[in-house]
N, C-alpha and C positions, 0 to 999 in steps of 0.2 A: 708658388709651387707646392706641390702636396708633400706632407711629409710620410717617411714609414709610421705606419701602423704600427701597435705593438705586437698584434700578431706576427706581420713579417720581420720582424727584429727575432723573433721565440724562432721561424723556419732556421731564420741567421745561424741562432746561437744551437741548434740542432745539427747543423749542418756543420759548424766545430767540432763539436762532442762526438759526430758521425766521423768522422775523418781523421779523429785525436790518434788511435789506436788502429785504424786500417792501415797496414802496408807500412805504419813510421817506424819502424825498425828492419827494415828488408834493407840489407846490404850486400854486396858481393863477396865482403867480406866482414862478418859481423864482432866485434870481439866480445871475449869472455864477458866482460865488463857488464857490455850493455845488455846481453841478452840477461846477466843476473838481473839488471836493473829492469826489464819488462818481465823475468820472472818473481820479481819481490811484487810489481804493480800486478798480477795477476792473483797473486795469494791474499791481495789485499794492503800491503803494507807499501800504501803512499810515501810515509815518511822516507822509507829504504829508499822503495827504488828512483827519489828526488836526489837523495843524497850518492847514490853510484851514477847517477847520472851527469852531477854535477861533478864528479871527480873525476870521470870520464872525460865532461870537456876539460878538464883542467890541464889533464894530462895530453890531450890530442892539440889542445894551443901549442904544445912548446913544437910541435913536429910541424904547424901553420896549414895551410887551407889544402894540401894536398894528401891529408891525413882524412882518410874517410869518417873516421869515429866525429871530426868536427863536425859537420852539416847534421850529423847522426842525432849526436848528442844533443845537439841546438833543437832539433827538432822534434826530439823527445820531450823536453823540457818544457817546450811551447806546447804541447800537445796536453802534458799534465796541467800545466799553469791554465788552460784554455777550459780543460774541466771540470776544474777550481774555483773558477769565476776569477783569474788575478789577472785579467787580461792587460794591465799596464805591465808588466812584466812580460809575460808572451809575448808582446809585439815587435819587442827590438830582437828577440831571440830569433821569432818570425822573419822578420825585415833581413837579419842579418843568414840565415837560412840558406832567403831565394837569393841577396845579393850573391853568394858563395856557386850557389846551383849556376848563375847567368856564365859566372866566371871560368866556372868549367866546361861550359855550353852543354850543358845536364839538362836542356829545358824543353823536351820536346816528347814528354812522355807522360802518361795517366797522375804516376806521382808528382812530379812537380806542380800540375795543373790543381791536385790537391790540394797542396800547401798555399799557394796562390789564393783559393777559395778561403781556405780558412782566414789569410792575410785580408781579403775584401772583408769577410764579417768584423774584422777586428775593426777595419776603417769604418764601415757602418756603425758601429758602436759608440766610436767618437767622431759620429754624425759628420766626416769625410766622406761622401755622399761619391761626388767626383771623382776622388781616386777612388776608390770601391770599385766603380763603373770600370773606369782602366784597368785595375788589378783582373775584374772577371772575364772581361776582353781579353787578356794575356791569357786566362787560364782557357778560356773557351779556343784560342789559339792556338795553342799546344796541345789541348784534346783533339784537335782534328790533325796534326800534323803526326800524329803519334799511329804508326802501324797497326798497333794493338789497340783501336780504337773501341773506349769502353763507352757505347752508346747514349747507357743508362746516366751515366756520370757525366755526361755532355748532356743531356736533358735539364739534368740540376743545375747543371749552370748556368743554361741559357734561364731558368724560373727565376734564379736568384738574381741572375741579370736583369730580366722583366722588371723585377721590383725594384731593385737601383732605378733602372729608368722611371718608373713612374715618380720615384721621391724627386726626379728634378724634371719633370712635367715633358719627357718625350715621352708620349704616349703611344705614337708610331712605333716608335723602337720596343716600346714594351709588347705593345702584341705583335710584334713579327717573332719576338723571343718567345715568348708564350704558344702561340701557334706551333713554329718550329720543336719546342717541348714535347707538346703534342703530336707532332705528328713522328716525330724521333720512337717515343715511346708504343706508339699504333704498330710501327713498321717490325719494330724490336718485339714487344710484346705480344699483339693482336689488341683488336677495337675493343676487347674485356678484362684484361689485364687488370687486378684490384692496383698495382702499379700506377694506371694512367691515372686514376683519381688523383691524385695531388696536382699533376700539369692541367685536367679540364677544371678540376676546384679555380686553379689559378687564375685561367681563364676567365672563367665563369667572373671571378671578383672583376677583374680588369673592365671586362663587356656591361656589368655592373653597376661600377664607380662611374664608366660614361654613358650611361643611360642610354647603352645597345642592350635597351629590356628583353627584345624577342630573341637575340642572341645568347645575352644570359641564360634565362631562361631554359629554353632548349639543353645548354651544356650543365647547368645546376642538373636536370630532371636526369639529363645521361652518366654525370656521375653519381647522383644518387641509386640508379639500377645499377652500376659496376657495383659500389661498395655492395648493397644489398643481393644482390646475386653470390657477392663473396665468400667463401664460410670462416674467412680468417680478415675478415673486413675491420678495418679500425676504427674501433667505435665513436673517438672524436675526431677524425675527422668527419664519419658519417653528419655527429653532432653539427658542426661547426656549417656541412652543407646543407645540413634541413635548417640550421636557423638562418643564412645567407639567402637561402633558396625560399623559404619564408617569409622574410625582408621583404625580397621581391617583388614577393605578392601580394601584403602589404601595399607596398610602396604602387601595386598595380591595381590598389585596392579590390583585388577579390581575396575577397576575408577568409571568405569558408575554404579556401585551399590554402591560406596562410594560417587561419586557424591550426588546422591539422598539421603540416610541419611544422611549427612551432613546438607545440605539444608535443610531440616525437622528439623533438629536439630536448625539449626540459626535458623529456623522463633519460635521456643519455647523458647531459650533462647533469643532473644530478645524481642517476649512479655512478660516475667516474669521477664529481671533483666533490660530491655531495652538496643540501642543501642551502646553504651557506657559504655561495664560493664565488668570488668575483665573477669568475667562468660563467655561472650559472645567471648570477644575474645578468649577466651579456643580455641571453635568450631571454630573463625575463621583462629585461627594458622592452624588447621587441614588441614582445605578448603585452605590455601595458600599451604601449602606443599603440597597439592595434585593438585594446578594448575600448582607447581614444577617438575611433575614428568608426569603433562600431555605436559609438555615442554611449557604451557603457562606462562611464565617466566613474561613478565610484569605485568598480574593480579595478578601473584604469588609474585611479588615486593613490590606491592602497598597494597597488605591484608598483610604481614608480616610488611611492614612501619607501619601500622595504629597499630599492636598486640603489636609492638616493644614500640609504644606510649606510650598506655594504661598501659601494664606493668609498664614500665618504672617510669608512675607517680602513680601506684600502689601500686608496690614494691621496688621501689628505683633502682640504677643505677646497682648494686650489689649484684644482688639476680640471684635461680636459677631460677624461668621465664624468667628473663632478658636472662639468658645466653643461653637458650633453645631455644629461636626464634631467637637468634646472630646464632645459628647453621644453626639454618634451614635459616635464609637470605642468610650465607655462602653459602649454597648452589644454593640456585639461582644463584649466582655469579660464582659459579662452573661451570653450565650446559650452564648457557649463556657465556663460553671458558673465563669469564673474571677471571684469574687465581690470578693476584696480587691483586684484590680486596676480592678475596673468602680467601686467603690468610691473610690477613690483618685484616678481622671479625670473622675468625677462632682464629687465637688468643689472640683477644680479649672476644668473647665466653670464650675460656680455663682460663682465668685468671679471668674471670667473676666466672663462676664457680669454679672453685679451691678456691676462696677467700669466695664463700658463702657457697661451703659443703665437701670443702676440695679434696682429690685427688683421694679417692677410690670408686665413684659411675658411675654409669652407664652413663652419659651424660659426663663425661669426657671420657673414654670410645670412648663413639661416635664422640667424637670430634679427637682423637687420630688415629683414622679408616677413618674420612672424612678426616684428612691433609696428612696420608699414601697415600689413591687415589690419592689426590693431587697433591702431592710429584711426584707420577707414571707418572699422565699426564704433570708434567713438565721434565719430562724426568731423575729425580733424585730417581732410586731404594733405594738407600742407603739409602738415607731419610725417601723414604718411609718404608723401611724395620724397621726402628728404630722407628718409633709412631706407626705402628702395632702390633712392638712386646709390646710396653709401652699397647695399646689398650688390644691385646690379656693376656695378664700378669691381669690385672687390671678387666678382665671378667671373668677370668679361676675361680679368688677370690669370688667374687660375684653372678655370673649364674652358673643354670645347667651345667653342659658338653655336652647338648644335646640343648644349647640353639640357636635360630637363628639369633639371634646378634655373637656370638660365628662364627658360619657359614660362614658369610658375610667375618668377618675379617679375617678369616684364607683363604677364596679366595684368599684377595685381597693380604696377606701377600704371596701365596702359587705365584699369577702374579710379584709379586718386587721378588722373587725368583728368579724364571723363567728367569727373565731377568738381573739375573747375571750367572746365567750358574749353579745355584745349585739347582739339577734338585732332588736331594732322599728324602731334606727337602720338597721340595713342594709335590714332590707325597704323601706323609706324610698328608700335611696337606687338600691337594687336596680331598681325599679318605673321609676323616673324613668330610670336610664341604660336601661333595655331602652326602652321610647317613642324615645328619644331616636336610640339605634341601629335600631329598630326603620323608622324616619324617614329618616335618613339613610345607611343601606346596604340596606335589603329586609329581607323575614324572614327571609330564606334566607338569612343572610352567615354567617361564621364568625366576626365579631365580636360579632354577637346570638346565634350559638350558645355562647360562653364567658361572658355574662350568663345565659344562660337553665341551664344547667350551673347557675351560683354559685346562681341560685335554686331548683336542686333541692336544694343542699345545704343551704339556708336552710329549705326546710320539710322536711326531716331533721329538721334541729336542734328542729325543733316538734312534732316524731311526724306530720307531715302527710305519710304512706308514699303514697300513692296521688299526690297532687301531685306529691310527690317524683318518683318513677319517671317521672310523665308530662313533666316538664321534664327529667330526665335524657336519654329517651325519643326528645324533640323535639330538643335538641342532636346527638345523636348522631345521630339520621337527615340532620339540614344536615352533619353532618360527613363520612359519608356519602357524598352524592350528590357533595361539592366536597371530597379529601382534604385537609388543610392539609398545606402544607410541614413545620411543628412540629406533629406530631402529641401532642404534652404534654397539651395539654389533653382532647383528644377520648381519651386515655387514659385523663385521671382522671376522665373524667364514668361509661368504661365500670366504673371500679374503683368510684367513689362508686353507681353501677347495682347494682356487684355487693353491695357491703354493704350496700347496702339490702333485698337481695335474703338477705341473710346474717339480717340484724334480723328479715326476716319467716319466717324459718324455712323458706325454701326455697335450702337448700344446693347442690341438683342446677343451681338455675339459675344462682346463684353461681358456685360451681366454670367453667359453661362463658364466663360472662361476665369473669371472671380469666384461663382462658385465652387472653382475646384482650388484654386488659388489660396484662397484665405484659410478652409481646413489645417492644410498644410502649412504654414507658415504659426497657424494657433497651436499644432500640435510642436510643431521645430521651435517655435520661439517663444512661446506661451500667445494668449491673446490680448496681451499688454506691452508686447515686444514695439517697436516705434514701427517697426520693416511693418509689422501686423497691422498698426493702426494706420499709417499708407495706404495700403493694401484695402483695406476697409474702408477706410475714406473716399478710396477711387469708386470701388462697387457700389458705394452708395449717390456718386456724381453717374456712375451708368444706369442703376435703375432711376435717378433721376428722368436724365435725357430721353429714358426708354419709357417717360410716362409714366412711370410708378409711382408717385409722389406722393404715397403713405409706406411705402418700403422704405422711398428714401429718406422721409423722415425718422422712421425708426430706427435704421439703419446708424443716423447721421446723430442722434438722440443716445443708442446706448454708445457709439462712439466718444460723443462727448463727455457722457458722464464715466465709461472706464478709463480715458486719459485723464480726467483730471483725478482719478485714483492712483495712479501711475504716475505723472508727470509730476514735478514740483509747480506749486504756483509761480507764476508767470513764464514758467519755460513755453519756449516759441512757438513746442507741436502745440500744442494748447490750441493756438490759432488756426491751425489745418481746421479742425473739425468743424470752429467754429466760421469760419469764411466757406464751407461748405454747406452748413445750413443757413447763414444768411444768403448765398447765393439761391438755394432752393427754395427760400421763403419770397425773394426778389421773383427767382420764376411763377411760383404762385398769386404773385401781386398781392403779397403783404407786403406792403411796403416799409411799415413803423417798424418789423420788428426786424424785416430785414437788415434795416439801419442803425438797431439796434446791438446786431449781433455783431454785426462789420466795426463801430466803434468799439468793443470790448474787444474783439481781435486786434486793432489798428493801437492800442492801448497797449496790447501785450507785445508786437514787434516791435514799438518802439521803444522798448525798452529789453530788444534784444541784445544780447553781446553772446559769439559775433550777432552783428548785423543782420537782417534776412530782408534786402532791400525788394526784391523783386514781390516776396508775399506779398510784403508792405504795397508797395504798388498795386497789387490785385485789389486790395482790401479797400484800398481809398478807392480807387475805380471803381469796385462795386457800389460802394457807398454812394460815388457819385451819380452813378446811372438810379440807385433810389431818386433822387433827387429830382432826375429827368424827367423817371416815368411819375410823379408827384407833378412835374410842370415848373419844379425850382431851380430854373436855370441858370440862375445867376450865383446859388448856393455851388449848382454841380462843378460850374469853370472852374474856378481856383483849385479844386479834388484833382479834375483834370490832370490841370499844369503840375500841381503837386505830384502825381502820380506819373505822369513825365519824366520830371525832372528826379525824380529816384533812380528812374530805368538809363536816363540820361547817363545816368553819375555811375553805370556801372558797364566796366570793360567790353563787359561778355554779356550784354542784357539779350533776351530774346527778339528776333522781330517779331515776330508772331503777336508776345504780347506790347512792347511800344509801337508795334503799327496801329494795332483794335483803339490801345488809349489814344492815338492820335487823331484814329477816325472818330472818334466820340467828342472829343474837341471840336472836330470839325463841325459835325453834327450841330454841338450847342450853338457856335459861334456863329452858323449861320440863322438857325432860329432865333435867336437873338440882334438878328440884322446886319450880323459882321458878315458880309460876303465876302468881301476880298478875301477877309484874313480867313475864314474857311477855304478860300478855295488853298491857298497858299500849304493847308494842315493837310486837305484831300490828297496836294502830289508829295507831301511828305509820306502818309500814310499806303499811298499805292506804291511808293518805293519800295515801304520797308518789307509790306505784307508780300509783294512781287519777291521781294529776298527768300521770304520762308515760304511763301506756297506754289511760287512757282507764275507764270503771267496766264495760265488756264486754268486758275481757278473758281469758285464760285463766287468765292467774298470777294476777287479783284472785279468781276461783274455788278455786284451790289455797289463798292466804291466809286465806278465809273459810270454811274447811277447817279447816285447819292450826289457827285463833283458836277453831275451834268445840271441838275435840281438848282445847283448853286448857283453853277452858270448862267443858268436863264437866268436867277434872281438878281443877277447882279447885271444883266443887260449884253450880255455876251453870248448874242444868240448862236453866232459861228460854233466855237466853242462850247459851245451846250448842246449843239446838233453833231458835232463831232464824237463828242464825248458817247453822247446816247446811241449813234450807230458803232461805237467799238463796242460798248457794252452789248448792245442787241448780238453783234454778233459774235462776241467770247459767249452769250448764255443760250442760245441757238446752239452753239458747238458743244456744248456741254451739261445742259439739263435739258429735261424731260418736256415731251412739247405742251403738259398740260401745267408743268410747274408756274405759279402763279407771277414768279420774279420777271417772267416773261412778258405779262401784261404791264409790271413799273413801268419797263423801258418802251414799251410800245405806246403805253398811255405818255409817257413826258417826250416823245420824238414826235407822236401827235399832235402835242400840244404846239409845241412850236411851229409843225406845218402848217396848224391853222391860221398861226399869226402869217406867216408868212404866204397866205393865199393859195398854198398847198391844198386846196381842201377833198379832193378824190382821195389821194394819199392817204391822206390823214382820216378820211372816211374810212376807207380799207385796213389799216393798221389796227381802230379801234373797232372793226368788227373782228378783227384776230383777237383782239384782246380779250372782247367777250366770248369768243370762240374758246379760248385758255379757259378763261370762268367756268364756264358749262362744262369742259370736259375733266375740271378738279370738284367739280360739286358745291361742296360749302366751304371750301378749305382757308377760303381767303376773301370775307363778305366786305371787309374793310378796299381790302382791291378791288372789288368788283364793283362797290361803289363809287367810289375812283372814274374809273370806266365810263360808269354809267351819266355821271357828273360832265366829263371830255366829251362824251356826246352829248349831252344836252349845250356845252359850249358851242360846238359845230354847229347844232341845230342853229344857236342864235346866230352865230356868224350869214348861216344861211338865211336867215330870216326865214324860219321858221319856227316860229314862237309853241304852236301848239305841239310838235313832235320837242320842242324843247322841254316842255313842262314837263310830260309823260318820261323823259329821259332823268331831268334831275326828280321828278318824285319818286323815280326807281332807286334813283342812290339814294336820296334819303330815306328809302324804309331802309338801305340796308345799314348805313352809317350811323344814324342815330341812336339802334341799342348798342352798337360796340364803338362809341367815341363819346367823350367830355362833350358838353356842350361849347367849353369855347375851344375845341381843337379849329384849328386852322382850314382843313378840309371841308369838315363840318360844316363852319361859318361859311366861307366861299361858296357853298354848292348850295347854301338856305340861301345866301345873295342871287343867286343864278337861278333857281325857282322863281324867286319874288319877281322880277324881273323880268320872266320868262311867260309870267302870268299877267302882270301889265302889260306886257308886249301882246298879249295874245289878247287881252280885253279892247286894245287902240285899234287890231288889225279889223281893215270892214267885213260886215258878215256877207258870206255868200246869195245872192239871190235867187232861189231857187226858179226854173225855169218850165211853165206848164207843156 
C-alpha cells in the first residue's frame, strides 16, 4: 500500500491549525470564562488563555456533560494543544469532545463535522490510516445532512479523504473523492476560482501517481492558468504545480517544457523557503534527474550532490529522501558507462530505504528495476532477470496493472529474457508492457518506440523476418519524427534493422543501414563501447557479403586492433573480431591464415568464464571448413563432431547454426566414403534447418541435393530419385529460373535417368541445365562443367563417342582453371574424355559414297 506523503501529512496538519480557531467557541451560551480565555489567546498570551481554559473545564466537570462550557472547553484546549504541535494530549480532549457531541445527538451540523476532521488528522499522524478514513466519512456525513450546508468545507473533506484512501491503495475511492472536490468547488465557485487550485492540484497528483499522464497533464496545465490568472495566487502552491507539472514532463520526456517549469518553479521556491531549504531541493532533485536524462551528466552530478546534502542534514543518513536521490545519483553513474560506481549507490539507496520504510514501496521497486538494467548492461541476464522479477513482484502488490512503472519493468525483464533464449515468457510480457505504454504515453512516444524495437528482436529470435523489420521499421520512424536525447537505443533498432537485413541476404541494404548505425552508437557510447564494437563487427560481415573485401578487411583490422585497446587480454569480445576476419580471409581463400585466426580465437573462448559455447562452436566450424576447402578431411571431422557436441550441450542452442555444422559433417563423411552415416547427418540437418528457415527455403533445396548425391553414392537409387525431384521442385518454386542451383539438381536427376534407361528425359533435363548456364553467363563455370561432363555421359550411353568427346572437352576447358587437379569431378570427367576418344578411335570410319 502506498503510504502518505509528507506533503499530504503538512495539507493534514493545516487543516488543524485551519479549524483550531474557526467557530470553537460559538456557543448558545458562551460564559464569561471562556470568551476571557479566547480573548487572552487573541492578545497573544497562550499561556492565559490555557490556564482559563483549563479551569473552565474544571469547573463545568462538577455540573457533568449537560454543562455546555464542557464540550466547550475540551474543545478549546484541543484546538490550542493541536497548534502546539502536543497532539498526544489533543487527542483524548478531541475523542472525548465528539464522544459528548454523539451523546447529545449535536451531530449533524458544519461544526461537529469540524472537529471530526481535525480528529482524522490527529489519527493520520499516528499513522491510524483506517480510522482516519471512518472519522472523515462521519464528518463528510454530517456535512451533507446539515441544512446549512457549507460546500466549501465538504470539498475539503472529501480531498482529505482522497488521500486517506490512496495511503491504503483504494484508488477508486480516491478519485471519485477528488472529482467530487472538484466539481463541488466549479458549481460553488465558477471553473476560475483561485479556490479550485487545491482540488485540480489534487487531482492532478492522483491521475499522476497512476500514470493517467494525459489526464494529469491536462489538470496540472488548468490549474496552472487558475493560479496565474489569480492576482492573489499562492505562490507555493503555484510552486509545488509547475514542479509536479514538470515531473510530468520529465517523466514524458519532453525536456524543453520540463525544462521551463521547473525553472519557474526554483525561482518560487527559493524566494519563499530560500536557497537552501529542503523545499527547494524537492525542485532541485527534479531539474537534476532531468539534466540526467538530457545526458548532461555533470550539472546532473553536481545538483543531485548539493539535494544529497541538504537532505542528508535534513533528514538524517537513513531516511526515504536520502535514499531517493542515492537512486537518482546511481543513475548518473549509470549513463556516464561508470557501472561499478552506479552499482555501489544502488545499493546503498536499497538498504537506505528498506531500513526507513521497509521492502514493499515503490522506490524499492525502482531501485530493483534500475540494478535489473544494470545487471543487463554488465552483461549478467541472470542477475538481471532476478531484481526484475523482485521489482515486478513488489509492483504487481502495490500499482495498478495498467501502471507505467509496471510497463517499464516488464520491458526490461521481457530484454534479460530474450537474451537467454526464452523467447514465450518475454513475448508475454512484451505484449502487455507495449498496451500499457501504448495507453499511457501515445503511440508515438519514445518509450513505446524502445518496446516496439525489443519486439522486433523478439520475432528475430523466431525467424519471424517480415515482423521483425516492420517493428524495427515502426520504432525507428517515432524516433525519427521526435530525436531522443540518448540516441542508444534508436541506434540498436537501426543496427538490429541491419542484421536483419544481413540474415536475409541483402547486404547492400545492410551496409547503408550500419552506416548510419555505428555514428551513433560511437557518439552514445564512445567507439570502444562493446554495443559499438558489435555493431561494427556486423558492418564489416555486410561489406563482406556485399563484395567489399578490402572494406571488410579494414573494417574488421581497425576493429581488432581498438578492442584489444579496450578489452582486457583474453576477455571473449576479443574473439568477435577475430572469427570475423578469419571467416573473411576463409571467403577469400586464404586458407593458412584463416586457420590461424580461428585457433587464437578458439584459444581465447576456451578459456571463457562464463562460457560462450555457441562462438566456440562457430570458430571450430570455421576452422574446420579451412580444412575442407585444403582437402584435409579427416583433420575437419573431429572439428565437426566437436562443434556439435558444444551446441549439443546447450539448452537453447540455435538451429540454424547446429543444422549448417551437421550438414558439414554430412558433407565430409560422405566424401570420405561414409555414406550411410552421411545420409543418417543429412535427415538430422534437414530437421533442424527446416526448424529455423522454414521447409521453402533455399538451403532446405541445397540439402535435398547434397542427401540425394549421397543417395546415389550409397546405391539407393529410389531414394536418390526422390530426393532430387523434391528438391527440383522446392528450387523451381523458389529461385530464379537462371539461378545456377537449378542446373545441381537437374544435372544429378539426370544422371540417374541415364542409368536407368531414361535417356530422352534425361536428354531434356540436361539441355535445361545448359539452358540455366547460358542465361546466368559465367556465374557458375564449375556447374556448367558439370553439365557439360552428364552430357558427354549420355553421349556414351548412346554410343556416341564422337558428340561424347566434344561434350566432355567442353567441361574440361571449364573445370580445369577452377578445380585441383585431383578433385573428384575433375578426375571423373578426364576418365570420360579418355574413353570417349578410344571409343571414338574403335568406331569404323564412314565410307564415303560417289
Amino acid at each position: 500500500m502506498l503510504a502518505l506523503r509528507a506533503r499530504d501529512m503538512k495539507l493534514a496538519l493545516a487543516l488543524l491549525v485551519a479549524v483550531a480557531f474557526a467557530g470553537g467557541c460559538a456557543s448558545q451560551h458562551p460564559s464569561a470564562k471562556l470568551e476571557d480565555g479566547a480573548n487572552a489567546y487573541r492578545e497573544g498570551r497562550v499561556g492565559d488563555a490555557e490556564l482559563i481554559w483549563l479551569e473552565s473545564l474544571s469547573e463545568s466537570e462538577a455540573y457533568g456533560e449537560g454543562d455546555p462550557r464542557l464540550a466547550q472547553s475540551l474543545r478549546m484546549l484541543a484546538n490550542l494543544q493541536i497548534q502546539q504541535e502536543r497532539y498526544l494530549e489533543a487527542r483524548p480532549n478531541l475523542e472525548r469532545w465528539v464522544a459528548i457531541k454523539e451523546r447529545n445527538g449535536d451531530t449533524s451540523d458544519g461544526g461537529f463535522a469540524d472537529g471530526l476532521d481535525a480528529l482524522a488528522g490527529l489519527y493520520l499522524l499516528n499513522d491510524e490510516t483506517e480510522r482516519a478514513i471512518a472519522t472523515y466519512e462521519r464528518s463528510m456525513a454530517a456535512r451533507e445532512s446539515d441544512t446549512q450546508l457549507d460546500n466549501i468545507a465538504l470539498a475539503e473533506t472529501l480531498e482529505h479523504l482522497g488521500r486517506a484512501y490512496l495511503a491504503v491503495g483504494r484508488s477508486a475511492d480516491a478519485e471519485a473523492s477528488f472529482t467530487r472536490a472538484v466539481d463541488i468547488r466549479e458549481e460553488a465557485l465558477g471553473a476560475s476560482d483561485p479556490s479550485l487550485a487545491n482540488s485540480l492540484h489534487a487531482l492532478a497528483l492522483f491521475q499522476h501517481d497512476h500514470g493517467h499522464y494525459a489526464a494529469a497533464r491536462e489538470l496540472y496545465e488548468r490549474t496552472a492558468e487558475i493560479l496565474e490568472d489569480s492576482p492573489e495566487r499562492e505562490s507555493r502552491l503555484h510552486a509545488q504545480v509547475l514542479r509536479d507539472w514538470g515531473s510530468l514532463e520529465r517523466t514524458l520526456e519532453d525536456h524543453a517544457t520540463a525544462d521551463e517549469l521547473l525553472a519557474r518553479a526554483l525561482e518560487l521556491y527559493t524566494a519563499d523557503y530560500g536557497e537552501r531549504h529542503v523545499e527547494t531541493a524537492t525542485v532541485v532533485n527534479q531539474i537534476g534527474l532531468l539534466r540526467a536524462q538530457q545526458r548532461r551528466l555533470d550539472d546532473a552530478a553536481e545538483l543531485l550532490d548539493w539535494v544529497l546534502t541538504v537532505r542528508e542534514e535534513e533528514y538524517g543518513l537513513e531516511s526515504e529522501p536520502v535514499a531517493a536521490v542515492l537512486n537518482n545519483r546511481a543513475l548518473v553513474h549509470q549513463y556516464a558507462l561508470e557501472y561499478a560506481e552506479a552499482k555501489g549507490v544502488f545499493a546503498r539507496a536499497l538498504q537506505t530505504q528498506r531500513r526507513a520504510a521497509g521492502d514493499r514501496n515503490r522506490l524499492v521497486a525502482a531501485i530493483h528495476t534500475n540494478l535489473g538494467l544494470l545487471h543487463r548492461l554488465l552483461q549478467d541476464p541472470v542477475l538481471a532477470e532476478n531484481e526484475l522479477r523482485l521489482a515486478l513482484e513488489i509492483q504487481e502488490d502495490i500499482l495498478e496493472r495498467d501502471h507505467p512503472e509496471i510497463a517499464r519493468t516488464l520491458h526490461d525483464l521481457a530484454d534479460a529474457l530474450l537474451t537467454q533464449g526464452q523467447v514465450d515468457e518475454a513475448d508475454v510480457w512484451l505484449r502487455r508492457s507495449l498496451l500499457i505504454k501504448e495507453r499511457a504515453y501515445g503511440p508515438d512516444h519514445e518509450q513505446v518506440a524502445r518496446t516496439v524495437a525489443l519486439i522486433g528482436v523478439l520475432h528475430s529470435a523466431r525467424g519471424h523476418y517480415t515482423l521483425a523489420a516492420e517493428s524495427f521499421r515502426r520504432a525507428i520512424g517515432i524516433w525519427e519524427l521526435a530525436p531522443p536525447d540518448d540516441a542508444t537505443a534508436y541506434a540498436e533498432a537501426l543496427a538490429n534493422l541491419a542484421l536483419l537485413r544481413q540474415v536475409q541476404n541483402n547486404a547492400t541494404a545492410a551496409v547503408v543501414l550500419y552506416e548510419r548505425a555505428v555514428p551513433l552508437l560511437q557518439q552514445e557510447l564512445g567507439p570502444r563501447h562493446r554495443s559499438t564494437l558489435r555493431a561494427r563487427h556486423n558492418a564489416a560481415a555486410a561489406l563482406a557479403a556485399q563484395g567489399n573485401y578490402d572494406a571488410a578487411m579494414r573494417g574488421y583490422e581497425s576493429l581488432l586492433a581498438d578492442a584489444k585497446r579496450v578489452l582486457p587480454a583474453g576477455d571473449a569480445e576479443l574473439a568477435r573480431p577475430l572469427i570475423g576476419l578469419a571467416t573473411l580471409n576463409l571467403e577469400m581463400g586464404l586458407y593458412a591464415k584463416a586457420n590461424e585466426l580461428y585457433v587464437d580465437a578458439i584459444a581465447i573462448l576456451e578459456r571463457a568464464e562464463p562460457g560462450k559455447p555457441s562462438a566456440l562452436a562457430f570458430a571450430i566450424g570455421g576452422r574446420a571448413d579451412c580444412m575442407v576447402h585444403q582437402g584435409r578431411l579427416v583433420e575437419a571431422e573431429p572439428l565437426y563432431r566437436s562443434g556439435i557436441a558444444l551446441l549439443d550441450s546447450q539448452e537453447n542452442a540455435s538451429p540454424r547454426e547446429l543444422g549448417a555444422m551437421v550438414a558439414n559433417l554430412a558433407s565430409v563423411t560422405d566424401q570420405l566414403g561414409r555414406h550411410r552415416e552421411a545420409i543418417a547427418h543429412y535427415v538430422r540437418a534437414l530437421e533442424l534447418l527446416e526448424e529455423a528457415y522454414g521447409p521453402k527455403h533455399a538451403l532446405i533445396g541445397r540439402l535435398l541435393t547434397e542427401r540425394a548425391h549421397t543417395l546415389a553414392r550409397a546405391g539407393e537409387r529410389q531414394a536418390a530419385r526422390t530426393s532430387y525431384e523434391q528438391a527440383l521442385t522446392l528450387r523451381e518454386a523458389i529461385l530464379r529460373g537462371d539461378d545456377p542451383e537449378l542446373s545441381e539438381t537437374l544435372d544429378g536427376l539426370a544422371m540417374l535417368l541415364i542409368e536407368a534407361g531414361k535417356l530422352d528425359r534425361a536428354d531434356s533435363m540436361l539441355r535445361r541445365s545448359l539452358a540455366v548456364h547460358e542465361a546466368s553467363g559465367t556465374r557458375d563455370p564449375v556447374g556448367n562443367g558439370r553439365t557439360w561432363s552428364a552430357l558427354g555421359h549420355l553421349y556414351m550411353v548412346r554410343n556416341d563417342p564422337k558428340q561424347a568427346v566434344s561434350a566432355y572437352q567442353r567441361a574440361l576447358d571449364l573445370l580445369q582453371p577452377n578445380l585441383m587437379p585431383e578433385h573428384p569431378l575433375l578426375r571423373e570427367t578426364q576418365r570420360g574424355h579418355d574413353l570417349a576418344v578410344r571409343a571414338a578411335k574403335l568406331q569404323p570410319k564412314e565410307v564415303s559414297r560417289r
